[in-house]
C-alpha positions in Angstrom: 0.0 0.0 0.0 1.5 3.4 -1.1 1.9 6.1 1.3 -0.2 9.6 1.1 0.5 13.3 2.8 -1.2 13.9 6.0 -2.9 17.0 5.2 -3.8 15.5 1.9 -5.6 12.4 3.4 -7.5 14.6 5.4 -8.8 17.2 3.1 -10.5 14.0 0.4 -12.4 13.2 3.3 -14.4 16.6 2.5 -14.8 17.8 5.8 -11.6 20.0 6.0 -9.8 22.2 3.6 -5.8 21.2 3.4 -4.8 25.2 4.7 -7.6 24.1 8.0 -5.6 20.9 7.9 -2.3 22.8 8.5 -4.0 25.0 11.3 -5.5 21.5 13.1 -2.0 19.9 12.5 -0.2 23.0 14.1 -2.7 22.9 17.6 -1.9 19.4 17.7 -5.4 18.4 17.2 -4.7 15.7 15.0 -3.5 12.2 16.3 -2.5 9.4 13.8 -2.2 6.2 15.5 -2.7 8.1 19.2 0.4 10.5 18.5 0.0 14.0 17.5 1.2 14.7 14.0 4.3 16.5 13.4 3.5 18.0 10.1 0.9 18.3 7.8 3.2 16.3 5.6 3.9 13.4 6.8 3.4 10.4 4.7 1.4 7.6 6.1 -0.7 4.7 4.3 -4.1 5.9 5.3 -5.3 1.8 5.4 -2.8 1.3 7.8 -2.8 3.9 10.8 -5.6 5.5 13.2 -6.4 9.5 12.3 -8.1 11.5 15.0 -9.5 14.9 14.5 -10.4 16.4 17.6 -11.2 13.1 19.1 -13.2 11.6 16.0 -11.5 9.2 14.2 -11.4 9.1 10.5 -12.3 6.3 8.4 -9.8 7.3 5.4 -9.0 5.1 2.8 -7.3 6.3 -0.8 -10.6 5.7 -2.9 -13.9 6.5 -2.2 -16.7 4.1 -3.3 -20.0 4.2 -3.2 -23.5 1.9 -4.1 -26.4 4.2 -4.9 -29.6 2.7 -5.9 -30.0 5.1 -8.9 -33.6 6.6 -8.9 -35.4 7.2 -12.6 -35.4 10.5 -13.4 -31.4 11.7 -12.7 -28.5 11.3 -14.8 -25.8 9.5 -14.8 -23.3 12.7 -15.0 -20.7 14.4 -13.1 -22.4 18.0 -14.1 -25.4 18.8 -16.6 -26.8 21.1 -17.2 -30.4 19.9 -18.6 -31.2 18.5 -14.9 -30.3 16.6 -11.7 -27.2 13.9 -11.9 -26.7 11.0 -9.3 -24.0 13.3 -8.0 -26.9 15.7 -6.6 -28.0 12.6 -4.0 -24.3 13.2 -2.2 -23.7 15.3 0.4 -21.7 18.5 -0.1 -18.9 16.4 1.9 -18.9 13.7 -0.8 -19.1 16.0 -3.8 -16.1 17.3 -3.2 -14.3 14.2 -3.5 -13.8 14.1 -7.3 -16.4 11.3 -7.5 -17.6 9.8 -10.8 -20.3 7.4 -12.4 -18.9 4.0 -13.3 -20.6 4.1 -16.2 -23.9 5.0 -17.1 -27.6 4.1 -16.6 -30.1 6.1 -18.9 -32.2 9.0 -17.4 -35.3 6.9 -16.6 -33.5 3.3 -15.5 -32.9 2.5 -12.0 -30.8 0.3 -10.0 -27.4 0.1 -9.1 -24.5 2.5 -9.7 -21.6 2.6 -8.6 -20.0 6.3 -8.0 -15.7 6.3 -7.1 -12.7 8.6 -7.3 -10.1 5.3 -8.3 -9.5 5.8 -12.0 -8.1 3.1 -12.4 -10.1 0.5 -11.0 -12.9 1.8 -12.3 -11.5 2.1 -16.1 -10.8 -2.0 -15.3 -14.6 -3.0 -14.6 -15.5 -0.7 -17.7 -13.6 -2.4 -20.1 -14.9 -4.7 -22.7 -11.8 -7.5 -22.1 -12.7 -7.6 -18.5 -16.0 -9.2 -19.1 -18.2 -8.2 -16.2 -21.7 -9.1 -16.2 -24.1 -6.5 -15.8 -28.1 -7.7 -14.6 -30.5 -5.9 -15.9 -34.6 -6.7 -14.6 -36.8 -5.6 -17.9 -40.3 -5.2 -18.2 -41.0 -5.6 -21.7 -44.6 -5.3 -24.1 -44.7 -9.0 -25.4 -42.3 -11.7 -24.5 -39.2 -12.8 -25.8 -38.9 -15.6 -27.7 -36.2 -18.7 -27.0 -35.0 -17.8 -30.7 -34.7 -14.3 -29.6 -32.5 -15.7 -26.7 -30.8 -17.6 -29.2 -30.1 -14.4 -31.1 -28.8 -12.6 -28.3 -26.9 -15.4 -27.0 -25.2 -15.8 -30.4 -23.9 -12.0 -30.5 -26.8 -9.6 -32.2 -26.0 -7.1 -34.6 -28.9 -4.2 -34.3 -30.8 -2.6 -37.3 -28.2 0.4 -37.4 -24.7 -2.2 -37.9 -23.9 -2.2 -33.9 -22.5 -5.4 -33.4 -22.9 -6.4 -29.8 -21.4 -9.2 -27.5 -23.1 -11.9 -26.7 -25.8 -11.5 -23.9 -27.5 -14.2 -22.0 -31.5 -13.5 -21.8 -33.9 -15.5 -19.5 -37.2 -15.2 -18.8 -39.1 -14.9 -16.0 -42.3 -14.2 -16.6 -44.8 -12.4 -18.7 -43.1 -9.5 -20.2 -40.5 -9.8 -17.4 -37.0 -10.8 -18.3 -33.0 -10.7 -16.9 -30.9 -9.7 -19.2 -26.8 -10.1 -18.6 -24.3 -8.0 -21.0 -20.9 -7.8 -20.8 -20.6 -4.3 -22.3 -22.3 -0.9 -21.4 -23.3 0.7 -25.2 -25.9 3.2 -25.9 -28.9 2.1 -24.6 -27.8 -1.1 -25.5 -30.3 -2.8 -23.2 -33.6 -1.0 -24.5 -32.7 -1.4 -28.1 -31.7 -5.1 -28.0 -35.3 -5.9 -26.9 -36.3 -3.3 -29.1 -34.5 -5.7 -31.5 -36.5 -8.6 -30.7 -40.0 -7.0 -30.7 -40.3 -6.1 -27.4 -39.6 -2.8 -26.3 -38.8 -1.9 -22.7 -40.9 -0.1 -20.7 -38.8 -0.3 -17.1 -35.2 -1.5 -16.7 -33.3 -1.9 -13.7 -29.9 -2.4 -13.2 -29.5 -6.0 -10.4 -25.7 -6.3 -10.3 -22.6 -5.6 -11.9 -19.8 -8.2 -11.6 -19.8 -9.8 -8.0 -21.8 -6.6 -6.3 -25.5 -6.9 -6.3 -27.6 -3.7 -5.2 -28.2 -3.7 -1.9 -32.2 -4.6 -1.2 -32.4 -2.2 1.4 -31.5 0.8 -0.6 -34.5 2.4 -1.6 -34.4 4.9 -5.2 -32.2 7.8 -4.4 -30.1 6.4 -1.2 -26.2 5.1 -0.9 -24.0 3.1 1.1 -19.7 3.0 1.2 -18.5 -0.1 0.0 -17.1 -2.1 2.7 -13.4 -2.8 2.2 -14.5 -6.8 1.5 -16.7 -5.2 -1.6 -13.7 -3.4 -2.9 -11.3 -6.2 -2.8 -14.3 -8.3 -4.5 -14.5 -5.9 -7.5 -10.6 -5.6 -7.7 -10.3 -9.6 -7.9 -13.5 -10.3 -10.5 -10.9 -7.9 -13.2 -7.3 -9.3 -12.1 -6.6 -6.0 -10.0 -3.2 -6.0 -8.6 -1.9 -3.0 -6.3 0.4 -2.1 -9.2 -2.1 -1.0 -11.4 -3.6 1.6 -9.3 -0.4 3.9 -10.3 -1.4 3.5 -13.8 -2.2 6.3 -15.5 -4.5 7.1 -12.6 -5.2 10.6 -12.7 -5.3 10.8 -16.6 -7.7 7.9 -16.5 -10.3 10.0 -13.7 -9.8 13.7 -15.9 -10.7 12.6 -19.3 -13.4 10.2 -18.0 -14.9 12.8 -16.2 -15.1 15.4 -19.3 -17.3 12.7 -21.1 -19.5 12.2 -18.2 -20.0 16.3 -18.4 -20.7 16.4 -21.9 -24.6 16.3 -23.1 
């Protein structure tokens, strides 16, 4: 586990400023591991020791990660300006983390979403070699077919060319169906069952790779990740230590301009 700055730990939790930081440092009100801190930069592995702000002990880690259970309605945005994104369900303290959408659920789907700071864990579960199922609960008009499963299941190619990986579709009951990709296209959901006749008229994201959503999150709350979840998602995608100094912080700024554009 690398080591961070003090004063830098600290301030991502989004309660304190890194100059307020200084200040606490200075009138020794912060204790790491029950000693006051010397200096604001000090380099500790935040996983590792105890932090204590004037008697409250921080719960720091390096990455922030978060299950909402996306409500219709918002979008799945760091900033937009035509409504509401899943950003506006944080509070302020959260916001100011640098957090971001692992991918994206259209306006009016629900379920779960996962919201992080780690680039590069997060580019890792998004990409297409990594293979991670994504469980989608459809309500559909009409029923799919077991040729339309067929279809899917042998890699469909939609009316406009898209050629899309083979998805696994079973269902469970009239006009009700689970349908698992592997990759997260343009309302790639709606328009393969659009594909087969039977158009969606609610979607719901289940799970993505090992995380399921948590049942009792209702539309619109969120939970942290426990450190188990996180080490779950890492190994589903081969996620070493290593890699999380990979082209990091490149990986987070230009992910986060898509996510802002319309």
């Amino acid at each position: 586990m690398e080591k961070a700055r003090l004063d830098k730990i600290i301030a991502g939790e989004g309660t304190y400023s890194r100059r307020e930081v200084r200040l606490l440092v200075r009138q020794g009100r912060v204790l790491v591991d029950g000693v006051p801190a010397r200096s604001p930069e000090d380099k500790v592995v935040p996983e590792a020791v105890e932090i204590m702000v004037d008697g409250t002990v921080l719960h720091c880690r390096r990455y922030t990660w978060i299950m909402l259970h996306k409500p219709a309605g918002v979008l799945s945005a760091t900033e937009d300006g035509r409504g509401a994104t899943v950003l506006d369900l944080l509070p302020p303290e959260l916001r100011r983390r640098g957090l971001f959408p692992v991918g994206r659920l259209d306006k009016d789907t629900e379920g779960l979403l996962l919201l992080t700071n780690d680039g590069a864990l997060a580019h890792r579960l998004l990409s297409p070699k990594s293979h991670v199922d994504k469980v989608y609960y459809a309500r559909t008009r009409g029923t799919p077919t077991a040729a339309d499963a067929a279809r899917l299941a042998a890699g469909l190619t939609l009316p406009d060319g898209l050629a899309c990986l083979p998805a696994h579709l079973r269902v469970t009951g009239d006009g009700e169906v689970l349908l698992t990709l592997q990759e997260g296209k343009f309302h790639q959901a709606k328009r393969m069952l659009a594909a087969c006749g039977t158009p969606v008229t609610y979607l719901k994201r289940l799970s993505m790779g090992p995380l399921s959503l948590d049942e009792t999150l209702r539309p619109g709350e969120f939970r942290h990740l426990t450190q188990e979840e996180i080490a779950i998602l890492g190994q589903c995608v081969g996620f070493t230590e290593t890699d999380c100094q990979k082209n990091d912080n490149n990986f987070c700024e230009k992910y986060k301009k898509t996510l802002a554009k319309p």
